[in-house]
N, C-alpha and C positions, 0 to 999 in steps of 0.2 A: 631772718628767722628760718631755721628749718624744720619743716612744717611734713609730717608723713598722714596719709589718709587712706584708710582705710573701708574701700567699697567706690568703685566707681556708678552706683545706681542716680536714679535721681539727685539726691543730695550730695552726692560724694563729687559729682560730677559738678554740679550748682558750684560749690564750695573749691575747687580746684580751677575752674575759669575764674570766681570771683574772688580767691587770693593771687592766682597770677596776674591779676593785674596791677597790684599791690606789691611789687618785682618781693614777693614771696618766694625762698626758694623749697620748690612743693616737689614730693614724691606721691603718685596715686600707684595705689596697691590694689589691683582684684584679679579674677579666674580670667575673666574675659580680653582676650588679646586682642579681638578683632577692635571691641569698645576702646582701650586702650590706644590704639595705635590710631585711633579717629581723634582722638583728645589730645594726644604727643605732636598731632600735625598741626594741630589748629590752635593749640595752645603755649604757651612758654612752661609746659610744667614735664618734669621725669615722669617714668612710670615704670612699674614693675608690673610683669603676669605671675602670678600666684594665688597660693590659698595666705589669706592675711591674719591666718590665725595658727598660720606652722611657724615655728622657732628657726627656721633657717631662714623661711625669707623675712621674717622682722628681724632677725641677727644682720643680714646683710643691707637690710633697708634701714637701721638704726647704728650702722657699721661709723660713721661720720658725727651722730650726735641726732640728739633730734629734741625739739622747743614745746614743741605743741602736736601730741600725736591723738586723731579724729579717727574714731572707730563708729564708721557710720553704713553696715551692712545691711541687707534686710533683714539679719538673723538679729535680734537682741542678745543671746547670747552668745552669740560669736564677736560682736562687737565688746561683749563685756569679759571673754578670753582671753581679745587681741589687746586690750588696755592690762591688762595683766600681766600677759608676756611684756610689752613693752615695757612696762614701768621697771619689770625685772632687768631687762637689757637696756635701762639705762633712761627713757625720755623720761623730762622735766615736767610737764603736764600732758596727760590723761582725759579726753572725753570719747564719753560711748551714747550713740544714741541710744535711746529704750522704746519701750511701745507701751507699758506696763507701769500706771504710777507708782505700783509698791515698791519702787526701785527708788522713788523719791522722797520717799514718807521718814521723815525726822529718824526715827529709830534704825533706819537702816545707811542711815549718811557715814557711820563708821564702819560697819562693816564691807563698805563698799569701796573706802580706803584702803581699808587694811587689803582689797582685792587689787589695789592699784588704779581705781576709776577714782579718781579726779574730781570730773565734773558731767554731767548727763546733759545730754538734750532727749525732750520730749516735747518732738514738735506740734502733736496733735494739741496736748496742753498747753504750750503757747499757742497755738491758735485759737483753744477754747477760750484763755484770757483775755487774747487782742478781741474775741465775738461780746463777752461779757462788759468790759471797756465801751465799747461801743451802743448797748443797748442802755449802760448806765448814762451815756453823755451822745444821743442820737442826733443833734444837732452838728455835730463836726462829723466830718470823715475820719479822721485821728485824733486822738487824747493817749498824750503819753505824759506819766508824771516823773517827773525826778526826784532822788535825793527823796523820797516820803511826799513829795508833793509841795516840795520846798518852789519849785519853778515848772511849770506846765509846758508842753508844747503842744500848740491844737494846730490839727491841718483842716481847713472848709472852704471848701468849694464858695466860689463869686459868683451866685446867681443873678441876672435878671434885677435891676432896682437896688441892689448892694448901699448904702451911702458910698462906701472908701472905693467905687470901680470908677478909673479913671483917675484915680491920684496917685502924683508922684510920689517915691518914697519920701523922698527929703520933707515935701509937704506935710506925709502922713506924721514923721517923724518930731517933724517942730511943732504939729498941733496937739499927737497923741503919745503923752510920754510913758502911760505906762504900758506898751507894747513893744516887741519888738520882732521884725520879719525877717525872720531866718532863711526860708527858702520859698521859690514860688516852684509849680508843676505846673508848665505849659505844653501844649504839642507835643506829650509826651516827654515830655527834659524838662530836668531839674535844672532850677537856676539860682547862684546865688546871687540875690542882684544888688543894685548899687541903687544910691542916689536920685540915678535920674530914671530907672524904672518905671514902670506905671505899673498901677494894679489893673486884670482887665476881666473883661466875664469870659466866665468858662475857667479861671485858674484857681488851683488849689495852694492855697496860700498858707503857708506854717509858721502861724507866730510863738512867739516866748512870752509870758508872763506869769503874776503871783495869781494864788488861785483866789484874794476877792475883786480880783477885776472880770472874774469869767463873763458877768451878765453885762457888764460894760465893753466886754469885746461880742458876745452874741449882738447884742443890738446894734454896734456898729455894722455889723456884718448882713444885717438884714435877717437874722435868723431866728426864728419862733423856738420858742422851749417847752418839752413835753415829758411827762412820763411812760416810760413801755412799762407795764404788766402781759398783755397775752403775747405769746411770741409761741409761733407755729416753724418748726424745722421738716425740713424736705430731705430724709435720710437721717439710717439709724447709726450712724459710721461711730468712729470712737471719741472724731471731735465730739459730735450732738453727746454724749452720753459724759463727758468732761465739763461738756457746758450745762448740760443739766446738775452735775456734782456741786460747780461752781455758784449758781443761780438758782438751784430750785427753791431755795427761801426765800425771792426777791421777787421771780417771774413765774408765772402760770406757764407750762410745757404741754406743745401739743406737736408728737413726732410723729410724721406720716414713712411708711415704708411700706414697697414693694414686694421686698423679698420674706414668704414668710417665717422660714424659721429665725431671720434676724426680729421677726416681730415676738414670734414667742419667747426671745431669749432677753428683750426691752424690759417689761415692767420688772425682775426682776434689780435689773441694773440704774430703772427711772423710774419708780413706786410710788410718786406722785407726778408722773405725767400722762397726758391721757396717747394712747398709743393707737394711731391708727393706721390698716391693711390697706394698700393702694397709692397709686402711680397721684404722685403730687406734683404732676404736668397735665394732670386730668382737669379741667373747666368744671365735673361733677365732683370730684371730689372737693375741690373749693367750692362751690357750691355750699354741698353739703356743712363741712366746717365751719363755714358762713369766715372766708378769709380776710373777706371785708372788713368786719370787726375786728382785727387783728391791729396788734400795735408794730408787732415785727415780724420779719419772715426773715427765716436765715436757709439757703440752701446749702445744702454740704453733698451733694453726690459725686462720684468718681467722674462726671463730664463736668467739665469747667462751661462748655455749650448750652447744657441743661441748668447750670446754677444761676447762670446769665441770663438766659431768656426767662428763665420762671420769676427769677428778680424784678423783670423787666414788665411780667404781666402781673407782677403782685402791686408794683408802683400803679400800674393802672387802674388794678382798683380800689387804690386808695389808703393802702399801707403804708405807714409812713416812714419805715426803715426796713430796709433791705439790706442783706448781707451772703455774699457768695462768694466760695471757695473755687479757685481759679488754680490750679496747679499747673500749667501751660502759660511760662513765663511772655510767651508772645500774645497773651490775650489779655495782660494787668491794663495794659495802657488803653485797649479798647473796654474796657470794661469801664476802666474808672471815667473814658468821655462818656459813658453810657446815664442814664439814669437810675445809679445802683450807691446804693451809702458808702458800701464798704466792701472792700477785697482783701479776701483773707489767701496765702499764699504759705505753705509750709517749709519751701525750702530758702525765701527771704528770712523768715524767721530765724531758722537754722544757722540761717550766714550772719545775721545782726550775731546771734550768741557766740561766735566764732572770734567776731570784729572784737565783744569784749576781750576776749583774752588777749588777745594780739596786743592792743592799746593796755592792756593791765586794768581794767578797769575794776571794780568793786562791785561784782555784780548781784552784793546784798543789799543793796541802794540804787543803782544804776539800771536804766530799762534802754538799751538799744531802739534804732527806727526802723522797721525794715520798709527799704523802698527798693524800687528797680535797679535804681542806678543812683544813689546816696545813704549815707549813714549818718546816723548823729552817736556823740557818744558825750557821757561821763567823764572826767576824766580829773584827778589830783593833780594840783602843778607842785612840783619838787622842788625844795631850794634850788636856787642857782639857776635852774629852767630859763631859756630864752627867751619864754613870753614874759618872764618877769623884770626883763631889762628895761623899759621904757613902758610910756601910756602905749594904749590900744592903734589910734592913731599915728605911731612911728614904726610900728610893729612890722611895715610892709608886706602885709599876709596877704599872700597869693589868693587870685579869685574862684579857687577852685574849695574857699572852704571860709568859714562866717563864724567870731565868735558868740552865740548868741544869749548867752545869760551866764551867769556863775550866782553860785555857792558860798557864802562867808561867815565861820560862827553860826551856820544853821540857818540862814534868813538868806532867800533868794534876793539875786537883783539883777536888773540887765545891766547891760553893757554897752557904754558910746564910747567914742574918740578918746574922752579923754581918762577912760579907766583905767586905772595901775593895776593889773593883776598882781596878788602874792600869791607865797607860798603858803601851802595847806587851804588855798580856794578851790572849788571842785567848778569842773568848766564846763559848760554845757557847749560842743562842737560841731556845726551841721557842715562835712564835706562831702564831695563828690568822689565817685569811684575812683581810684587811681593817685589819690591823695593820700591816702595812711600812710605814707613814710615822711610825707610835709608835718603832718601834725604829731609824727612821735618825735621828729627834729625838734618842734618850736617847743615841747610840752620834754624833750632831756636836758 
């Protein structure tokens, strides 16, 4: 697939190392040459210096064809331009990141078309979803629903006393049918494992199943169930102010900030939250709040440093969800050994939304996983399709990727050895990075 991108910043950057590895063939387009020629060396991907929103250099950058063109700049509307010229010169799909929900809002999905934008990513509001998610089901790490919630995948941590710590899979599997383990998170690395695995403490284990066995997989797992009502945010950013959009009917909102003209411009935008002036790294000002009664604390500041330690003294005393925004890809992995519920990550996000397109996916039913280094996706099997030649078990699928549940006439169900996939089944697929050309093979 040829894939043009549009903004080598943050994201654009994320999204060009994690499609070249994907033997993607990428062009990254921005002003910046020195950034560029940093990325050209280190990565398997083209590049072009320019402005990504002139007609000569997307004429020439689009000169060959192009599948999938990502307008991901800092400007919103330079990204939603540059999907414009493109669509004009020719590429097949269209995404422009946004900053701005009203770019998302039903009434404006056609005239946004008719602009040549496609499809949008607004990573702040996937983030505010993946924080809401989270505060709805605070006993796992991850809760992603498929298909409407036809098939679940929950990630949670193996504390201390677990029942299933210490069992092989095959064990878990002859005793517990209506589960299934898709991947574990250990030491850092994704693993898809096998049979003779064991579960051990300290790993983040991501099962499949239908959603009335949830309270039959919490208590296998050793895990207590609770409701969040008060949840106190550390920063007035644009996630905190989506997550309040999202949840002010459900959760009582208490935003603390520092800066103060961002505090006078809050109640406007969160008119039922209570908004408070000052540093929410301060010992007094929790205090003050009394954070101890709190059911959640989400920090969102621009230090992944600060979202992490405040996390870390909110668990202390006595909070029982925690959630911090980590934008510094090199600190997911210390973060999640840390004692922190949840890492929220904006440019994982951005690349799961990506992944759909790539695979084709449906992604008015389909939720992507964003992890460091794996994916899960959705996916329709097409007549004729490879995985539908034989059962599960002759399939020979490489270890670098797990069928872990499918879709059939609307009613989830997992998947063993001896499942026939057909055609028109929707597949739920947990592989590892470097794997997307394995699974668009077995799934053409």
């Amino acid at each position: 697939m040829k894939i043009v991108i549009a903004g080598a910043g943050e994201v654009g950057s994320h999204l060009a190392k994690l499609l070249s590895n994907e033997e993607q063939d990428i062009l990254l387009i921005d002003e910046n040459a020195d950034k560029l020629a940093m990325l050209d060396a280190n990565y398997n991907i083209m590049t072009m210096a320019g402005n990504p929103t002139s007609f000569l250099n997307l004429r020439n950058a689009l000169r060959d064809g192009c599948d999938l063109f990502i307008a991901v700049t800092p400007s919103e509307s330079a990204n939603v331009v540059a999907c414009t010229i493109a669509k004009t010169l020719g590429a097949s799909t269209t995404v422009a990141r946004i900053s701005h929900y009203g770019y998302m809002a039903p009434e404006n999905r056609d005239p946004m078309h008719r602009m040549g934008v496609d499809r949008v990513i607004y990573p702040e509001y996937l983030a505010a979803q993946e924080i809401i998610t989270s505060l709805e089901h605070p006993w796992t790490r991850y809760w992603f629903e498929f298909h409407n919630g036809a098939i679940i995948l929950a990630g949670i941590r193996m504390r201390p006393g677990a029942p299933i710590i210490g069992m092989q899979l095959k064990e878990f599997a002859s005793t517990n049918h209506n589960f299934h383990v898709a991947a574990i998170k250990r030491n850092n690395e994704s693993i898809i494992p096998r049979g003779d695995d064991h579960i051990e403490e300290g790993d983040i284990v991501y099962f499949t199943f239908t959603r009335e066995h949830a309270d039959d997989l919490r208590r296998l797992t050793g895990k207590t169930d609770y409701r969040v009502r008060r949840v106190a945010i550390m920063g007035g950013s644009k996630i905190a102010i989506r997550v309040y959009d999202l949840g002010h009917e459900r959760f009582r909102f208490r935003i603390i900030e520092s800066d103060h003209d961002t505090c006078h411009m809050l109640p406007a935008k969160c008119p039922d939250a209570e908004i408070i002036h000052g540093d929410a790294s301060d010992p007094e000002i929790w205090s003050e709040i009394g954070l101890e009664a709190t059911d959640a604390f989400i920090a969102l500041t621009p230090s992944a440093e600060t979202n992490i330690l405040a996390c870390i003294a909110a668990k202390d005393l006595g909070v029982k969800r925690t959630v911090a925004e980590v934008e510094n890809l090199q600190f997911i992995s210390l973060a999640e050994g840390m004692n922190i519920g949840k890492v929220i990550n904006k440019k994982l996000l951005a690349g799961s939304s990506t992944f759909q397109l790539l695979l084709d996916a449906d992604s008015s039913t389909s939720k992507c996983l964003a992890l460091t280094d794996a994916e899960v996706a959705e996916l329709e099997v097409r007549q004729g399709s490879r995985i539908t030649r034989d059962p599960v078990r002759a399939l020979s699928l490489p270890r670098s990727m797990t069928l872990a549940a499918l879709i059939r006439d609307g009613q989830g169900m997992l998947i063993n050895g001896n499942t026939h996939i057909q055609a028109g089944d929707r597949v739920l697929v947990f592989f590892l990075q470097g794997a997307i050309h394995k699974v668009e093979r077995l799934f053409s």
